[in-house]
C-alpha positions in Angstrom: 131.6 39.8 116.5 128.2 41.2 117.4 129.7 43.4 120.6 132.5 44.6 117.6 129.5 45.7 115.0 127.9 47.4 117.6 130.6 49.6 118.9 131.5 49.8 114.9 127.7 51.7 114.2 128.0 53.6 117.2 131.1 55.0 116.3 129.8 55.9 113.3 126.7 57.2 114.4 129.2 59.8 116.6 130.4 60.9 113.8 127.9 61.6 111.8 126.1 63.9 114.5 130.0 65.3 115.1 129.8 66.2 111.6 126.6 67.9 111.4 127.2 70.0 114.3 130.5 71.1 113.7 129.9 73.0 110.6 133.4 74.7 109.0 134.0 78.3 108.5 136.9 79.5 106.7 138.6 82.1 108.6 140.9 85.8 107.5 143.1 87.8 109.1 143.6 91.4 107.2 146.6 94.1 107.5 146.1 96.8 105.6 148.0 100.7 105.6 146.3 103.4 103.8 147.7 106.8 102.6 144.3 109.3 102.5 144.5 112.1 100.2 141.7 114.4 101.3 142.2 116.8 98.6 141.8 114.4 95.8 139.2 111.8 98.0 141.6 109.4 97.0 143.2 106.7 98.7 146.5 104.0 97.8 146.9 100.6 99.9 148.5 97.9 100.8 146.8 94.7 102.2 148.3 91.4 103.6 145.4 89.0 103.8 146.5 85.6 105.5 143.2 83.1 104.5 142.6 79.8 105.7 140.9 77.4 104.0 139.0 75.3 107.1 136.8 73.7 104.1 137.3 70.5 103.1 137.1 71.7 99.9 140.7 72.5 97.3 139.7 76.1 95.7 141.0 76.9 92.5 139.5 80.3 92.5 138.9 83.7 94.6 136.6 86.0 94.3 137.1 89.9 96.3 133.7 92.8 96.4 135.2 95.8 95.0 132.1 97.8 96.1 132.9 101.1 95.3 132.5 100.2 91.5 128.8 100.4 92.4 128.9 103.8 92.1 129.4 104.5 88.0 128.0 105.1 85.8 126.1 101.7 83.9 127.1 100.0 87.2 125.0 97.3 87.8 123.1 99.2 90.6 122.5 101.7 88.8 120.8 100.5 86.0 118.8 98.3 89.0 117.8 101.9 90.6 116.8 102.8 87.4 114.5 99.8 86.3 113.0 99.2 89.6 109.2 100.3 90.0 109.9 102.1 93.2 113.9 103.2 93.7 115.4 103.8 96.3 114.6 107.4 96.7 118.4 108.2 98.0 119.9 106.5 94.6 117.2 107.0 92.1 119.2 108.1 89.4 121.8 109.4 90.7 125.1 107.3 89.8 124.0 107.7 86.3 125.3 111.8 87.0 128.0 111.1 88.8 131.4 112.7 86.8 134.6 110.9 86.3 135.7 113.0 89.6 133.1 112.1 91.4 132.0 108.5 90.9 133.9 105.5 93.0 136.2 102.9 92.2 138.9 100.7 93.3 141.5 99.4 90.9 143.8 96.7 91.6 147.6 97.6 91.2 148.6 94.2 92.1 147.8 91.2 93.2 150.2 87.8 94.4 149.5 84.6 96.1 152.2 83.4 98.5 154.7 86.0 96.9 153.8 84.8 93.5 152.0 87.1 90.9 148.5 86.3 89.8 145.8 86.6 87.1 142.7 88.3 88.0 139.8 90.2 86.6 137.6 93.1 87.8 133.8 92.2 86.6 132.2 95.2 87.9 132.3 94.9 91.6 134.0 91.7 91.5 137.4 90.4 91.3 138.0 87.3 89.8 141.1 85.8 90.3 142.7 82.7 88.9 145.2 80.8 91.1 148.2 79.2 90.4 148.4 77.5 93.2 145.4 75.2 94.6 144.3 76.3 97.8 144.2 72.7 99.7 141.8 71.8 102.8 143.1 73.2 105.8 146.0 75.1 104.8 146.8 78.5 105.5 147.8 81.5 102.2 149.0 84.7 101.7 147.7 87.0 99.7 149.5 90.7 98.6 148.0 93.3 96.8 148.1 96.7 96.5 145.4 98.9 95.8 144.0 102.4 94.9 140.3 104.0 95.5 138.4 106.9 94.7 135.7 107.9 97.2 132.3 109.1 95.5 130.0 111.9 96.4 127.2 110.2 99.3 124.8 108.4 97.6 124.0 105.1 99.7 125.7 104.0 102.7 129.5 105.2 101.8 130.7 108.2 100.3 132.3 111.9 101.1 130.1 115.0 101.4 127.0 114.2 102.4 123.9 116.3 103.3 124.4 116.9 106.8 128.2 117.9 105.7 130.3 114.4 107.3 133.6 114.3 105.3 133.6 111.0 105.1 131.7 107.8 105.7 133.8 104.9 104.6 131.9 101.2 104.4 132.7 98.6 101.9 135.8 100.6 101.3 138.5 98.0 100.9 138.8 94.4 98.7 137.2 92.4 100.3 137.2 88.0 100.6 134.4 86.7 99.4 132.9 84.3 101.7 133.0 80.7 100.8 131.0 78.3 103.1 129.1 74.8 103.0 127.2 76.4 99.7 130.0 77.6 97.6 131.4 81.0 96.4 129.4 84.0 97.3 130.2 86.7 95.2 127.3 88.5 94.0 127.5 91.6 92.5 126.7 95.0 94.9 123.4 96.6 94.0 122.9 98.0 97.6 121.4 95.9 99.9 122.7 93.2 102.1 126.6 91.9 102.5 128.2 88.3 104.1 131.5 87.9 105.0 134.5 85.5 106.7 135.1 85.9 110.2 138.5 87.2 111.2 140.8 89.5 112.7 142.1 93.2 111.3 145.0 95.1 111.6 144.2 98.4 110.0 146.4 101.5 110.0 144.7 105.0 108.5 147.1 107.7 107.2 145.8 111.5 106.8 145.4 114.9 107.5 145.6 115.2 111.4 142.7 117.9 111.6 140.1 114.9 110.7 138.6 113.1 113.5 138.6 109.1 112.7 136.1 106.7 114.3 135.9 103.3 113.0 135.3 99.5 113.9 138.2 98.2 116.5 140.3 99.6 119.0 142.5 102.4 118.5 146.1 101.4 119.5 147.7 104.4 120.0 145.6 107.3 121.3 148.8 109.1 123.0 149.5 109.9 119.8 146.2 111.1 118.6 144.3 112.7 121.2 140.9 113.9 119.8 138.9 112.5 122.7 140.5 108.9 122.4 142.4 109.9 125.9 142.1 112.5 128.3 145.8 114.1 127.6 145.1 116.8 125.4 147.8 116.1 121.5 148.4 119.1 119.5 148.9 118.6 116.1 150.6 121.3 113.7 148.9 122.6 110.3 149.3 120.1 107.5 150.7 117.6 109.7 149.4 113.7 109.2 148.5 111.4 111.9 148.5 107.4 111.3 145.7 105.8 113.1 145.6 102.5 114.3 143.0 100.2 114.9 142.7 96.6 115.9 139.3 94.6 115.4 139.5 90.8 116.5 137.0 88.3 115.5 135.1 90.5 113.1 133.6 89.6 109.8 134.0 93.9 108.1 135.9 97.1 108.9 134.4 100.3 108.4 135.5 104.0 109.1 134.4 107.9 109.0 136.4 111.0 109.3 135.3 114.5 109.7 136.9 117.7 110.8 134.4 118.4 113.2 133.3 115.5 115.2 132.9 115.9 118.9 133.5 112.8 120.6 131.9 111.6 123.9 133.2 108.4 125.8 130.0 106.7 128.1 130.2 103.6 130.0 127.2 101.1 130.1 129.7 98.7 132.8 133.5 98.3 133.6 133.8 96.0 130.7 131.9 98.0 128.0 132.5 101.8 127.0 129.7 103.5 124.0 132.0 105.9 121.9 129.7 109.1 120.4 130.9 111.2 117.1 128.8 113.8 116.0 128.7 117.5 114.8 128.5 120.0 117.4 126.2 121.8 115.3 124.0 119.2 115.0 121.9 119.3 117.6 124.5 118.5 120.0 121.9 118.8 123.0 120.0 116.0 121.1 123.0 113.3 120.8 123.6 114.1 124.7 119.9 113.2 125.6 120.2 110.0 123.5 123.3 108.8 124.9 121.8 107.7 128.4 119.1 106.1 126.6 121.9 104.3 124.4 123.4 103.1 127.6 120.3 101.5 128.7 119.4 99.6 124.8 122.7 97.9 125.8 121.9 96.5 129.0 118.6 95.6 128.2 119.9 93.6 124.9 122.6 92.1 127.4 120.2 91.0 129.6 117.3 89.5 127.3 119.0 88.2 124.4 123.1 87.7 125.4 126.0 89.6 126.3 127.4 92.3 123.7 131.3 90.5 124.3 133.4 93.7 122.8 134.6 96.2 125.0 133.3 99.6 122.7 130.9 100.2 120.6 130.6 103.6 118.8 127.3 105.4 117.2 129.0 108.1 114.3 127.2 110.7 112.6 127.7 110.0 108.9 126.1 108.4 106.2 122.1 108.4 104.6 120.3 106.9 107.6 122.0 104.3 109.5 123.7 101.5 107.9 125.6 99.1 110.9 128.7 97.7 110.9 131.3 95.3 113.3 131.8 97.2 116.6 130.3 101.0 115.1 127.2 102.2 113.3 126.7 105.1 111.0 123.6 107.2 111.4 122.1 110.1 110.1 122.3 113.3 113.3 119.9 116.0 112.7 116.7 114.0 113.8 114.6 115.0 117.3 115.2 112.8 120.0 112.9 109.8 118.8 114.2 109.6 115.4 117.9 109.5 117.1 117.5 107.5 119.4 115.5 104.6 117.4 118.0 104.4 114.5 120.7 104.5 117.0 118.7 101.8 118.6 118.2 100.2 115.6 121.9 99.9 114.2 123.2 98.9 117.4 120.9 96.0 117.6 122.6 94.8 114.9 125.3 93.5 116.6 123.5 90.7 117.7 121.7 89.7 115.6 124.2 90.1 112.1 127.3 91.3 113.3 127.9 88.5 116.4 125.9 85.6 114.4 127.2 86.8 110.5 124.1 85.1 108.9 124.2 84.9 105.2 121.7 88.3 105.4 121.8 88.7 101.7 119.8 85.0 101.3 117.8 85.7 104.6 117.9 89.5 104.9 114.3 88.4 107.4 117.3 86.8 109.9 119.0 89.9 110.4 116.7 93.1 109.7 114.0 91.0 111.1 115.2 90.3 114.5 116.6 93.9 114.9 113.2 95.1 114.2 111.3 93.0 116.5 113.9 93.7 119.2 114.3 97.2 118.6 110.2 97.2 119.0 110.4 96.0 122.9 113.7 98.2 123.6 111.7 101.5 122.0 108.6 100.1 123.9 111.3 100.1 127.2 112.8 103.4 126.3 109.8 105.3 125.7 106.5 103.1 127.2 103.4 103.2 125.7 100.2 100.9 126.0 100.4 99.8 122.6 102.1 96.5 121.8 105.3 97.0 120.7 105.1 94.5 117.7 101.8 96.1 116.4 103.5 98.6 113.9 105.5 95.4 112.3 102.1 93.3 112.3 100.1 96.3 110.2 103.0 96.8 107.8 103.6 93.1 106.7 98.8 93.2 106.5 99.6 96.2 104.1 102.2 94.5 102.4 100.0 91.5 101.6 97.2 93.7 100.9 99.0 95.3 98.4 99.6 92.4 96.1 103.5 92.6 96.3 104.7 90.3 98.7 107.3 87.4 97.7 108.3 84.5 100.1 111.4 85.4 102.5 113.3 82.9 101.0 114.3 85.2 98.2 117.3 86.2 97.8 117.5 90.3 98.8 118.7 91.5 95.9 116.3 89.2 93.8 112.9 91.1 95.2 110.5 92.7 92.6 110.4 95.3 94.6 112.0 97.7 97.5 109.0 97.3 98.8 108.4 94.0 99.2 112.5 93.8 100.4 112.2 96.3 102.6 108.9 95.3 104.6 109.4 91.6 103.9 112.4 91.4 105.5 111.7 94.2 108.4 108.5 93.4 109.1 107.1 90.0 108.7 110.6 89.2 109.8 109.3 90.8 113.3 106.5 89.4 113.2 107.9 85.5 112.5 109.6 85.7 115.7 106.5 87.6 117.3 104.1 85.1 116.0 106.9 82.1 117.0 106.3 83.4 120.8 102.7 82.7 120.0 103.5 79.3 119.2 105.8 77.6 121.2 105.3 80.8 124.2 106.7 83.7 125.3 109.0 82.2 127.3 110.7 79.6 125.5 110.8 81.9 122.8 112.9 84.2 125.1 114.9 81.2 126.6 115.4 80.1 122.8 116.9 83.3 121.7 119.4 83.8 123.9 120.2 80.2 123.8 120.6 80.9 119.7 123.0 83.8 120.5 125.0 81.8 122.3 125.6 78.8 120.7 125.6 80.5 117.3 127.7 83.9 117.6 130.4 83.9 116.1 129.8 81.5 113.3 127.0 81.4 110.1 123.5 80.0 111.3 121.0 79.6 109.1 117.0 79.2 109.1 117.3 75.4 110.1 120.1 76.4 112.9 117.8 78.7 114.4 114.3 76.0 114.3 116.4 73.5 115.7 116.8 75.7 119.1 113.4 76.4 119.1 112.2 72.5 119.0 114.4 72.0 121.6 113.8 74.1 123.8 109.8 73.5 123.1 109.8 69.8 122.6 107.6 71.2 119.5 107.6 70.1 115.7 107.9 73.4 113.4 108.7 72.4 110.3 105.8 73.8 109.2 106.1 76.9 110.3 109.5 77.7 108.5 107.8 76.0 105.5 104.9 78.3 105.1 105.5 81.4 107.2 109.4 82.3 105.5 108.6 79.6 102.4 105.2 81.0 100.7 103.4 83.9 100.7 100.4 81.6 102.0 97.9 83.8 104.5 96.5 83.5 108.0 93.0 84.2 108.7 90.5 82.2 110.8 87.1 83.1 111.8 84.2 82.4 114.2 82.2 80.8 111.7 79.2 80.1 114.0 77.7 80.2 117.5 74.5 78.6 118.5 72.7 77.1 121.5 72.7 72.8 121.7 70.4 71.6 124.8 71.5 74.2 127.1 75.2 74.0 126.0 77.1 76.4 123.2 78.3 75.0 120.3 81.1 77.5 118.0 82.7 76.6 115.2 85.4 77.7 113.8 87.1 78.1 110.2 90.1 78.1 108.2 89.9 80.4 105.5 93.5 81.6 105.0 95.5 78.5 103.4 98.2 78.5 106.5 97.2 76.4 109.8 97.9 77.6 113.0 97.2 76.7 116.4 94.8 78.8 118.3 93.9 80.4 121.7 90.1 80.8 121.6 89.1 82.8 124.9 85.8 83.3 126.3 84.5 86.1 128.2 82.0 85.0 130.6 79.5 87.4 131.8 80.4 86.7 134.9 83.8 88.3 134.5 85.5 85.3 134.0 88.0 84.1 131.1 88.5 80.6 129.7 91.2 79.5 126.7 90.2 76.9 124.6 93.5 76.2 123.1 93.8 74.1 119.6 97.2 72.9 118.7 98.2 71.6 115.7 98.3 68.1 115.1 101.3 68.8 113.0 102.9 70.2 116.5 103.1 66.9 117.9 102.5 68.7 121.2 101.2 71.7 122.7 102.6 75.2 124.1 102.8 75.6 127.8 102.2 79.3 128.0 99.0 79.6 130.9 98.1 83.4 129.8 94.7 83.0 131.3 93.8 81.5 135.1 91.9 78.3 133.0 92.7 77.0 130.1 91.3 73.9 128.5 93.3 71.9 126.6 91.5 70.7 123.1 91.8 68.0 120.6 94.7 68.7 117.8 93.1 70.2 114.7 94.2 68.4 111.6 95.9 71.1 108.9 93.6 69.9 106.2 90.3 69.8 107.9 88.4 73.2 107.1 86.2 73.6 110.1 86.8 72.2 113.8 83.8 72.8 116.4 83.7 72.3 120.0 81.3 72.6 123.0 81.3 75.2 125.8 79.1 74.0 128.9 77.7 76.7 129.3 74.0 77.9 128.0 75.1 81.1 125.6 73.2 83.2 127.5 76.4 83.3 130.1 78.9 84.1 127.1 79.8 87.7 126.5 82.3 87.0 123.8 84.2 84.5 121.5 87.8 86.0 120.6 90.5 84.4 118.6 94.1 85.7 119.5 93.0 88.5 121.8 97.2 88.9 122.4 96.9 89.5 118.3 100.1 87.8 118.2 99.3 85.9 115.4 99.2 87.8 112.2 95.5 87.3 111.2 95.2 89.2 107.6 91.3 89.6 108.8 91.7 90.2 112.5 87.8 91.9 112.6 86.5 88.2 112.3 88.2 86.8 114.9 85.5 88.0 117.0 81.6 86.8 117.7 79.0 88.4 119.5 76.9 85.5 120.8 74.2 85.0 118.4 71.7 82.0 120.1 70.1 79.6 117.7 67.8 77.2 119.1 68.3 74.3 115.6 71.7 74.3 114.5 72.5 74.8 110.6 74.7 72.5 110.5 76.9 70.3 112.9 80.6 70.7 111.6 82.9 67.7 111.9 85.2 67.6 114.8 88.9 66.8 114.3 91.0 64.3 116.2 
């Protein structure tokens, strides 16, 4: 009996840790054929979506994003551009102007489930729909609908016309599955920031006016019969004749598209098993795109190499939108930039493939997981690209001080279309997400920072990870506790700033002291300069650690008692008369993000009769 309860809690234990690592994901697979009509900017379709339910959930509900209702009039965005303290300066008002022929929408003609008619409702840019039939656990449905959609004049991300003259830039263009996970229904309304959605395959099939030039997300599938760069044979096409392109994206989680009449369209190889696609204006600083593709080619291989492989075989970088905005397998960007400003958002957008658009966080609850991570990579690419002594990560770590000097900031956990401000969204999210993973290196070390985000991409692409996922790689691959990290650094707005209190001679030996003033611990590399042109690290983990880095930056370092979170003050003894000391630093790597960096530093001031004699920690 007691050999049977044993192998009876084992099994169970199995399963439990089976259960917690193999977290569901509901999965879609879209067909869709549109009809474009370029004169009217109007579009009808059809869409087959086959969903499976994977949860172990039964759904009684659906929700679709009908984004293009965003742009009206009274539209929840744009009353939210119109209320916020500091608008977007691309929206600002401007829905509010839009006329009925220029505005966006997408209307539902109709709508059935397994053949079967349905009940729905459009709530702004939402569809609700009521079903019939329950959706069980793991079963597979159909659903039909037919659709029609008006494209609006270019006011954020999608939209016809815009300033540098692109035809058409076409995200968020289609209904769209909501995303249903281990939380629930996701089906915020669209106010212009961040999206989520279901992994799954498309089958998309574009219908228009064969002088337009389409790029989009997938592989076209028959480029015989288009031409326009897509092959070498050269297709003629006769006035007013239509061409149906055909594209194919598998294990995607969006589908975008642009189309202009006068895209140029360059075809470079990074490897055999990866080709960059190019569309762009040829009279927008054509010369420009060609110096930036080379320098494309190489942000690829160096993102392969230090944080996983890229596993599609094309990637495309089209000239189109309001700035750059990145999608599944293609990026929109603004063109008519010099070479720096091309190359970083093209940089920028592409980086987004790893780090949204191969691990499909939930960026709209941790916006800091996706624009952080691009930023902070994007920082040692650009740093690659174009080398400068300057530390990359420096730009990120004076934008978040700003940010928090500023008053504004709000903790990373909120959700991104929940921030006061654009502001605090904007840098939040960009730049302390930068420096969290910045600052994490500082922690655990370089190294197993490195080692721990590429083992992150490659456990986790293809699925949802969130903040936990990505903490649980890091303690394992540093044997460190950093629950406290997440806690305060993405949790609160809680500061860091320490300081060399005090310095002063104790029978022939230095005594410094050091002090917490922000209210967030952290541990710390204390180097000395000697005058004799050596270095020495004092390093002082964190009790709550439960460990130390191993990161050796300097040829000694000395390994100090843990420093309790709650104790104020910690002081330790150099032997060494201060007369041989040139110079106390905190953090001279300033990877930590110090609010008051200028007090990290002491000049050796010698005091014969201590002050006061601070209490060591454990």
């Amino acid at each position: 009996m007691k050999f049977k309860l044993i192998a009876l809690l084992l099994t169970v234990t199995v399963l439990q840790v089976s259960a917690q690592s193999d977290r569901w994901q509901q999965r879609v697979k879209y067909q869709m054929n549109v009809e474009f009509d370029a004169d009217k900017h109007q579009y009808k379709g059809t869409q087959k979506l086959v969903y499976t339910n994977n949860s172990p959930d039964t759904l009684h509900k659906v929700f679709y994003h009908l984004y293009l209702n965003a742009f009206q009039p009274g539209s929840q965005m744009d009353v939210r551009s119109r209320s916020i303290s500091d608008p977007d300066p691309r929206v600002k008002d401007r829905i509010s102007k839009l006329s009925p022929t220029e505005i966006g929408y997408e209307k539902i003609i109709s709508l059935k489930h397994n053949g079967k008619s349905l009940k729905y409702q459009v709530v702004g840019t939402i569809l609700e729909v009521t079903l019939n039939e329950k959706i069980l656990p793991k079963s597979q449905h159909t659903f039909d609908m037919e659709f029609e959609a008006q494209v609006p004049i270019q006011i954020r991300r999608m939209g016809r016309n815009n300033n540098e003259g692109i035809d058409y830039s076409m995200g968020q263009w289609y209904p769209k599955m909501c995303e249903y996970d281990y939380e629930g229904w996701h089906s915020n309304p669209y106010i212009g920031r961040e999206f989520y959605g279901i992994w799954g395959d498309f089958d998309v099939k574009i219908t228009l006016d064969a002088s337009y030039v389409v790029a989009a997300t997938g592989y076209l599938q028959n480029p015989d019969k288009i031409g326009h760069g897509y092959t070498e044979k050269e297709v003629k096409h006769k006035p007013g004749e239509k061409l149906t392109w055909h594209f194919i994206a598998p294990e995607v989680h969006d589908f975008m598209w642009a189309a202009d009449r006068d895209y140029k369209h360059d075809i470079v190889k990074v490897d055999d098993s990866l080709d960059l696609h190019f569309f762009y204006q040829t009279d927008t600083l054509a010369h420009v795109w060609k110096e930036m593709e080379p320098l494309a080619v190489r942000s690829f291989k160096s993102m392969n190499e230090k944080f996983g492989r890229y596993p599609y075989k094309q990637y495309s970088i089209i000239q189109g939108g309001d700035g750059g905005m990145e999608y599944p397998m293609a990026t929109l960007i603004s063109g008519r930039q010099n070479l720096g400003g091309l190359v970083s958002v093209a940089v920028h957008e592409s980086i987004h493939s790893w780090f949204q658009m191969l691990l499909g966080t939930n960026e709209s609850k941790y916006s800091w997981m996706d624009e952080g991570f691009t930023t902070y990579a994007q920082n040692i690419v650009m740093a690659e690209l174009f080398p400068s002594r300057t530390d990359p990560q420096r730009s990120s770590t004076t934008s978040y001080r700003n940010l928090v000097k500023s008053g504004l900031e709000e903790p990373l956990t909120t959700h991104a279309d929940h921030f006061n401000t654009n502001k605090a969204y904007s840098v939040g999210s960009y730049s302390k997400g930068a420096v969290f993973l910045n600052q994490l290196g500082y922690i655990i070390g370089k190294d197993k920072l490195s080692v721990g985000m590429k083992r992150y991409f490659n456990e986790w692409k293809f699925k949802h990870p969130n903040p936990t996922d990505l903490k649980r790689i890091m303690e394992k691959e540093s044997g460190l506790e950093l629950d406290w990290y997440w806690e305060d650094f993405i949790g609160t707005t809680k500061t860091i700033d320490y300081g060399v209190k005090e310095v002063f001679s104790n029978g022939g030996k230095t005594e410094v002291v050091l002090e917490r003033i922000g209210q967030m611990p952290m541990p710390l590399d204390v180097v000395v300069s000697y005058r004799n042109g050596t270095q020495e690290n004092f390093y002082i983990p964190l009790e709550i650690m439960r460990g130390e880095k191993e990161e050796k930056l300097y040829s000694k370092t000395t390994l100090m008692p843990d420093w309790g979170w709650t104790y104020p003050q910690y002081s330790f003894t150099i032997d060494k008369n201060p007369a041989d000391i040139e110079a106390i630093v905190i953090d001279p790597s300033r990877r930590m993000a110090d609010i008051d960096p200028d007090n990290n530093v002491y000049p050796v001031i010698i005091k014969e009769v201590p002050r006061f004699k601070a209490v060591k920690t454990k």
